[in-house]
NUFI-140445 format. One line per field, with one value per residue: x, y, z of N, C-alpha, C in turn. Coordinates in nm, 2 decimals, m for minus. Layout:
N
n.u (X  ...)
n.v (Y  ...)
n.w (Z  ...)
ca.u (X  ...)
ca.v (Y  ...)
ca.w (Z  ...)
c.u (X  ...)
c.v (Y  ...)
c.w (Z  ...)
//
This chain:
181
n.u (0.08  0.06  0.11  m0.02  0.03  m0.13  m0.25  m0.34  m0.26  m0.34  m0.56  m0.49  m0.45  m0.50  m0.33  m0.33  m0.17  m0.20  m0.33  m0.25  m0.36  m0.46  m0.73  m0.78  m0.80  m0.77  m0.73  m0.66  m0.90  m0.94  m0.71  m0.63  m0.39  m0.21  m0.25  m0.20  0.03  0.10  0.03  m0.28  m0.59  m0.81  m1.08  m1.32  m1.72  m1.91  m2.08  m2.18  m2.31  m2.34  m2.48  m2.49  m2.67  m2.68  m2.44  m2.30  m2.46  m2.41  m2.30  m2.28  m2.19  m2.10  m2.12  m2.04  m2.14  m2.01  m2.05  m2.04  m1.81  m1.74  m1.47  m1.35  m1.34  m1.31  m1.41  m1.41  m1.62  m1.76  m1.74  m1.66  m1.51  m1.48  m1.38  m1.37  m1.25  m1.23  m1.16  m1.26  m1.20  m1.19  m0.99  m0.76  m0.47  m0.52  m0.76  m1.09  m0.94  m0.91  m0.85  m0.88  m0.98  m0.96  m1.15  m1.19  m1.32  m1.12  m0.88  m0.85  m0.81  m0.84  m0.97  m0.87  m1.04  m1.00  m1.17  m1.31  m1.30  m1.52  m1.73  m1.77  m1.89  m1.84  m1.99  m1.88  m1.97  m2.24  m2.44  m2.23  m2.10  m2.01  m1.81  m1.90  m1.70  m1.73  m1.60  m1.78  m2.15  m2.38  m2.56  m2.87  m2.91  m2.69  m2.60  m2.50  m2.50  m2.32  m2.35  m2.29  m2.15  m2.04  m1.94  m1.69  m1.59  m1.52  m1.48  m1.39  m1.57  m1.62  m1.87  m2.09  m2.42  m2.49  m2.63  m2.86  m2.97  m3.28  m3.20  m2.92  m2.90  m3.10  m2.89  m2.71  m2.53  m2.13  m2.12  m2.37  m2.42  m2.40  m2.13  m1.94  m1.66)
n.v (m0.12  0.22  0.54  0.84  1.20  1.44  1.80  1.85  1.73  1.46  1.36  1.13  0.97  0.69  0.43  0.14  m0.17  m0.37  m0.65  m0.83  m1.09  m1.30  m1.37  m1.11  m0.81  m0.80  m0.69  m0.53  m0.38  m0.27  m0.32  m0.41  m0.46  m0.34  m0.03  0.03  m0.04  0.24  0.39  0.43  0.43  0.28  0.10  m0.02  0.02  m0.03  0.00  0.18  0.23  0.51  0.62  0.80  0.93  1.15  1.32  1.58  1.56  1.64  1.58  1.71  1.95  1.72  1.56  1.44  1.53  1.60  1.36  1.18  1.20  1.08  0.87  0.80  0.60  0.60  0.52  0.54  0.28  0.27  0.49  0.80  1.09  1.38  1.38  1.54  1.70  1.84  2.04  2.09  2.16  2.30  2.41  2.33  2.40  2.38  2.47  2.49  2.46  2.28  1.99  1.79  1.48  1.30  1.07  0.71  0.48  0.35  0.48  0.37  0.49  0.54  0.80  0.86  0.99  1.15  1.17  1.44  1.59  1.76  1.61  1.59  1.51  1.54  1.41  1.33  1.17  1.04  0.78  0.73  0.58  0.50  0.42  0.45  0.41  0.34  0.50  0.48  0.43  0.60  0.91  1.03  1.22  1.28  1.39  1.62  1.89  2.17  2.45  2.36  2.57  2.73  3.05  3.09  2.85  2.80  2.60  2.48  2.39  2.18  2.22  2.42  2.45  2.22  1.90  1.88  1.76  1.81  1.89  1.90  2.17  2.30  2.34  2.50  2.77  2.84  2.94  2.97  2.70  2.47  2.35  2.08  2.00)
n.w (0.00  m0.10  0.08  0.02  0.12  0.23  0.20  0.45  0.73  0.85  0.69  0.48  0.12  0.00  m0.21  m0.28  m0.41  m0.69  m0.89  m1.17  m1.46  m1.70  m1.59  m1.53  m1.30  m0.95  m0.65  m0.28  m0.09  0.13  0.43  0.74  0.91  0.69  0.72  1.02  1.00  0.91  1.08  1.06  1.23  1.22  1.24  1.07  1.11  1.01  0.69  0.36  0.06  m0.20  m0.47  m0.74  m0.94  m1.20  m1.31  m1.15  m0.83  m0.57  m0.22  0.08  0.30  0.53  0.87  1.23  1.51  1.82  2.09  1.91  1.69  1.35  1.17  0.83  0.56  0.18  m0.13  m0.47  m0.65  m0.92  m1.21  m1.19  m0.93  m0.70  m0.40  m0.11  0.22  0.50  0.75  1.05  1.35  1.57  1.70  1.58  1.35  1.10  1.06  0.86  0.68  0.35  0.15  m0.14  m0.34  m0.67  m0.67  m0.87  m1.06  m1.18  m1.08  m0.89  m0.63  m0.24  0.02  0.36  0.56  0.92  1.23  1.34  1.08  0.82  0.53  0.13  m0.15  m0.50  m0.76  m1.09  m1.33  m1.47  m1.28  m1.09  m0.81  m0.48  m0.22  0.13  0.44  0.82  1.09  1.34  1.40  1.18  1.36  1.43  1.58  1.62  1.38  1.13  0.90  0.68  0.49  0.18  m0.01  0.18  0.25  0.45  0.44  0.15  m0.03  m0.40  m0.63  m0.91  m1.08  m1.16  m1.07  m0.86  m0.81  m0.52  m0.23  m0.01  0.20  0.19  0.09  0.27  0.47  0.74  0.72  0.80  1.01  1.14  1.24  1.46  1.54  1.71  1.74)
ca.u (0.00  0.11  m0.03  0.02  0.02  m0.22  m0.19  m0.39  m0.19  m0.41  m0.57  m0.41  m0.47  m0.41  m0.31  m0.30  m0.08  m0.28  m0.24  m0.34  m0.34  m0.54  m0.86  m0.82  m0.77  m0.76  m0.65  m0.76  m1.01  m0.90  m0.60  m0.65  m0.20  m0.14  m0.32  m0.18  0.17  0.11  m0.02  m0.37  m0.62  m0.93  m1.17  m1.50  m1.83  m2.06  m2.06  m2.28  m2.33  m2.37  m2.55  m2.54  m2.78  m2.64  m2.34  m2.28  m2.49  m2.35  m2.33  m2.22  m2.03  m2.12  m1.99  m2.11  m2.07  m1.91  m1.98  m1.98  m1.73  m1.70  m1.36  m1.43  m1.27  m1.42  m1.33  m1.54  m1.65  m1.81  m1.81  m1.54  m1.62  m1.41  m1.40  m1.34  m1.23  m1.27  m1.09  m1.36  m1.17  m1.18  m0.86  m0.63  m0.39  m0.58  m0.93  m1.17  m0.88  m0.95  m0.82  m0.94  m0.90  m1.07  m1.19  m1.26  m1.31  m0.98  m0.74  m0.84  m0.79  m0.91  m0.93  m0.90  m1.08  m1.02  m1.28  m1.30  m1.34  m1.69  m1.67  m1.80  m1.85  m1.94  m1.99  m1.80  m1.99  m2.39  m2.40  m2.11  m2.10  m1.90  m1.87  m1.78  m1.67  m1.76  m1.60  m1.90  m2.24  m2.50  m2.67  m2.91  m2.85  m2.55  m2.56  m2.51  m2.44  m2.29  m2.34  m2.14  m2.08  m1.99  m1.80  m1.58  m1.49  m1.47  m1.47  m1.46  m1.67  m1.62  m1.96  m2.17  m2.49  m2.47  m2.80  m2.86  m3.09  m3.30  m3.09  m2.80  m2.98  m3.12  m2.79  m2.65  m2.35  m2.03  m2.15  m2.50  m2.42  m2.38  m2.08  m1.92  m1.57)
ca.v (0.00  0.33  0.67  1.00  1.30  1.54  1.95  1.82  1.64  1.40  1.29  1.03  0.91  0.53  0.30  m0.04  m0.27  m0.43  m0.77  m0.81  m1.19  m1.33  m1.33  m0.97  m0.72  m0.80  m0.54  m0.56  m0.31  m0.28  m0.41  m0.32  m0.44  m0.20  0.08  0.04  0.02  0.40  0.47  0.49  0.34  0.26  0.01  0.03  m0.06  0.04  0.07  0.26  0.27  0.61  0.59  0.94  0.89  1.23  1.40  1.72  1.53  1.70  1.49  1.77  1.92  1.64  1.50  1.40  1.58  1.49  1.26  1.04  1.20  0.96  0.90  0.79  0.58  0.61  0.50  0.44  0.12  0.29  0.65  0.93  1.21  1.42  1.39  1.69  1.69  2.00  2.05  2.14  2.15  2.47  2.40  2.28  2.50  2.41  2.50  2.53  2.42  2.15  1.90  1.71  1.38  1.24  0.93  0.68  0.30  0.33  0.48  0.26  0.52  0.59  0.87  0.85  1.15  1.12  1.22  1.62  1.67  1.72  1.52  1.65  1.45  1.54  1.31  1.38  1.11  0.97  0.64  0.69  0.45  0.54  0.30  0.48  0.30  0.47  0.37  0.51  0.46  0.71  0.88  1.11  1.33  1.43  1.43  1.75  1.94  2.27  2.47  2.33  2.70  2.80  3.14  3.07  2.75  2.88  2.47  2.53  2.26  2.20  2.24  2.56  2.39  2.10  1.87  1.90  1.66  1.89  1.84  1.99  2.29  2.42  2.33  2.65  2.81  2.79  3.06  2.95  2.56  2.40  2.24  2.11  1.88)
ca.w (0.00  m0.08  0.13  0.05  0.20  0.15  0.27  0.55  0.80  0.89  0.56  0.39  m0.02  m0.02  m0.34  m0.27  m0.50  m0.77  m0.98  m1.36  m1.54  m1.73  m1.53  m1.51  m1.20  m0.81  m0.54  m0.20  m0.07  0.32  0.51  0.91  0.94  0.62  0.78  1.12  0.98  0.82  1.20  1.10  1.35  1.14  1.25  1.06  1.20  0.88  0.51  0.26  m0.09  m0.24  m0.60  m0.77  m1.12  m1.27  m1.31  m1.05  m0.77  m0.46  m0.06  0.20  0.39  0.64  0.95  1.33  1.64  1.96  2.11  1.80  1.53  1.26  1.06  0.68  0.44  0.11  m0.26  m0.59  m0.77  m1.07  m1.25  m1.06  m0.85  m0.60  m0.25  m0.01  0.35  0.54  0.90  1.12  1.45  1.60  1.80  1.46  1.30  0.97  1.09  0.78  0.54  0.30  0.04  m0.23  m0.43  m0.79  m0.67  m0.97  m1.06  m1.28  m1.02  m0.75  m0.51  m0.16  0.11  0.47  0.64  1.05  1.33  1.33  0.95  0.74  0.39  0.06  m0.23  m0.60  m0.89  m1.24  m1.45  m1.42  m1.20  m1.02  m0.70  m0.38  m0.10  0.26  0.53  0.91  1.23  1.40  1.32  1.16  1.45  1.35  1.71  1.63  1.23  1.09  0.76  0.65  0.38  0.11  m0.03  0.28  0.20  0.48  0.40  0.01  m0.17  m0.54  m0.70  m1.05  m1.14  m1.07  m1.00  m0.84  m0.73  m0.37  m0.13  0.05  0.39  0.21  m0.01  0.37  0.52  0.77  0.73  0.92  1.18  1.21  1.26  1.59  1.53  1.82  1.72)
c.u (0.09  0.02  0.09  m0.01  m0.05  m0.15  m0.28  m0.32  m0.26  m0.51  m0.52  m0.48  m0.43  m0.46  m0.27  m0.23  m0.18  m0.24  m0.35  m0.30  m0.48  m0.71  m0.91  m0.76  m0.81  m0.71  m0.76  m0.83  m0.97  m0.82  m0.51  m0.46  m0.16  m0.16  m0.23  0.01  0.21  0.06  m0.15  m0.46  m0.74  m1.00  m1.36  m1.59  m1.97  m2.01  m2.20  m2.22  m2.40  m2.37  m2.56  m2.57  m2.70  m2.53  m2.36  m2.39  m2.39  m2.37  m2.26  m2.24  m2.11  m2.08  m2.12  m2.06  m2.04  m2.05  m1.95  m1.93  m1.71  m1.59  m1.42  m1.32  m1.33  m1.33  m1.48  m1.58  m1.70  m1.80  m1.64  m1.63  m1.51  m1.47  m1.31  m1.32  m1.19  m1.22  m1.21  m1.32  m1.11  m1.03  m0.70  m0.56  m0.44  m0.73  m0.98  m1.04  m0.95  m0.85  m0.94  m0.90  m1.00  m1.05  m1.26  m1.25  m1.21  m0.88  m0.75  m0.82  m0.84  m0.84  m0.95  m0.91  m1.11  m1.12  m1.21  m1.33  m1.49  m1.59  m1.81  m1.79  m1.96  m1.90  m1.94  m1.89  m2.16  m2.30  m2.33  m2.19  m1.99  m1.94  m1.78  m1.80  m1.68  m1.70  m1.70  m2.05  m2.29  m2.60  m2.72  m2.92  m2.76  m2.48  m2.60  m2.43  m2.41  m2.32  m2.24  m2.09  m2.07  m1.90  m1.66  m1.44  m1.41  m1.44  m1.49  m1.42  m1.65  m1.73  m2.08  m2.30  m2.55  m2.65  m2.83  m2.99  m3.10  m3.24  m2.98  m2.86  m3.02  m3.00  m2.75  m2.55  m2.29  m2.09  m2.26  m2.50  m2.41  m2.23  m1.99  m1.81  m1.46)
c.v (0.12  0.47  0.77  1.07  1.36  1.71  1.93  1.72  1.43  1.33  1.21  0.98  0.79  0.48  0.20  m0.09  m0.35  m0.52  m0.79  m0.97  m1.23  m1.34  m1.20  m0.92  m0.77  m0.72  m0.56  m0.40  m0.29  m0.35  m0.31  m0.34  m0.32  m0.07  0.08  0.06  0.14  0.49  0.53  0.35  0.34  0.10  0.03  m0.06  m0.06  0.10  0.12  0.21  0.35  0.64  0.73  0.92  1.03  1.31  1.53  1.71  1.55  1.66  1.63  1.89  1.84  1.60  1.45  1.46  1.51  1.49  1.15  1.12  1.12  0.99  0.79  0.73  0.57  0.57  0.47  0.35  0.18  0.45  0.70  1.06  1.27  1.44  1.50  1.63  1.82  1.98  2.10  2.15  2.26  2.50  2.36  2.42  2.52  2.40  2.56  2.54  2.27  2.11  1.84  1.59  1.35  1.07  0.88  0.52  0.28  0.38  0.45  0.36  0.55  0.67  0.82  1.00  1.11  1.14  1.40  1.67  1.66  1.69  1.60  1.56  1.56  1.45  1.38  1.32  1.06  0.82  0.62  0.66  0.48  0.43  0.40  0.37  0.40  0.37  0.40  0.50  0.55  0.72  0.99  1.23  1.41  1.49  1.57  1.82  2.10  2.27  2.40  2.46  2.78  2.93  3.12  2.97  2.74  2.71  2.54  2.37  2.29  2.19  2.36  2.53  2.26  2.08  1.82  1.81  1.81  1.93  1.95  2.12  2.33  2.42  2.48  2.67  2.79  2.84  3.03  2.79  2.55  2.30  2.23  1.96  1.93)
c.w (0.00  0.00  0.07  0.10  0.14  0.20  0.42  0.60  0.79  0.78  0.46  0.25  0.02  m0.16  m0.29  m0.41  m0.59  m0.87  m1.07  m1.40  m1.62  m1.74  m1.53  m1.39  m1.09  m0.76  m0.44  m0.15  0.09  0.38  0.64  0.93  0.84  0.68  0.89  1.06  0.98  0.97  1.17  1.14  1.26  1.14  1.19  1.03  1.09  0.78  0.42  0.13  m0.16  m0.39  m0.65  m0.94  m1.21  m1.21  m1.22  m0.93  m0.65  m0.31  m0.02  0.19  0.48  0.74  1.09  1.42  1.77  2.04  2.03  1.66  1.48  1.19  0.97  0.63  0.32  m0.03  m0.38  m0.66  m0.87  m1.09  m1.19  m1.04  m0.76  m0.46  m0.19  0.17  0.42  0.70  0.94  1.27  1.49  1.67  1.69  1.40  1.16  0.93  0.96  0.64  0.48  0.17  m0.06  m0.34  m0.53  m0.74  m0.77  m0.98  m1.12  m1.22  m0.90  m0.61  m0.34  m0.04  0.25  0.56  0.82  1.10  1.30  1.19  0.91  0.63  0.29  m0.05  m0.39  m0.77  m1.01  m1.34  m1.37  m1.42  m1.18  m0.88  m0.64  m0.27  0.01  0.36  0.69  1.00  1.36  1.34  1.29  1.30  1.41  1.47  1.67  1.43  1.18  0.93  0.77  0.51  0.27  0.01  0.06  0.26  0.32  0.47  0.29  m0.07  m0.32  m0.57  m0.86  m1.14  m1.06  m1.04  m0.99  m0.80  m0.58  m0.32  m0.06  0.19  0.37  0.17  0.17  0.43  0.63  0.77  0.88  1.07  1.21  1.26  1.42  1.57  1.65  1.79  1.80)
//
């Protein structure tokens, strides 16, 4: 497995090693000793499958408050789309910074977003398919959304208008949220 570094400490890119014959393509999908090698602690307890039917279909900013922050591993099986990870920890040096990766079924890649970030996804191609991975479950107490044109946050999305679930579309900005990481 390889990780990279992102401009967020704490966010890691991982490629896994992949093998081609005959049959085709294998690569594994999760390996709790690779991870722990790279010093990340990632046990998860719950997976999704995130179905987006049209191109510029927009998840976030999302996340969970304390007492159950969720950290996220996420990657795509079909389509690509960029994933976002947004510091949300009022106490970090890189409070309301963010990164971003093109998650796709052709560069195999996946993010690992800790506890303390919101996550942001938006699709590039119709029927792209994201699988995250949570090591907390969904509680709907402490689930919470931000704007995802947050001006403070300031994401720029590669498409100007994206299609929003009503959850995100009322979403409140940074200063009206509750967030509490």
């Amino acid at each position: 497995m390889k990780v990279i570094s992102t401009s967020l400490e704490e966010v890691k890119i991982l490629e896994y090693e992949f093998n081609t014959d005959n049959r085709g393509l294998s690569y594994p999908l999760y390996c709790k000793s690779e991870l722990e090698k790279e010093e990340i602690h990632f046990n998860y307890i719950e997976e999704r499958i995130y179905c987006s039917a049209k191109v510029g279909t927009l998840y976030g900013i999302h996340f969970q408050n304390n007492p159950k922050p969720q950290a996220k591993l996420l990657f795509c099986i079909k389509g690509r789309g960029i994933d976002y990870a947004i510091d949300l920890r009022k106490d970090s040096s890189t409070y309301l910074k963010w990164t971003s990766v093109e998650l796709s079924e052709d560069n195999r890649k996946q993010i690992y977003i800790p506890k303390g970030f919101g996550h942001a996804f938006i699709s590039l191609e119709h029927d792209t398919k994201n699988v995250m991975r949570f090591d907390e479950p969904f509680d709907s107490r402490y689930s919470r959304q931000i704007a995802y044109n947050d001006p403070e946050i300031g994401i720029i999305y590669p498409i100007d208008n994206p299609i929003l679930a009503p959850h995100d579309i009322n979403a409140p900005t940074l200063k009206n949220s509750d967030l509490n990481l």
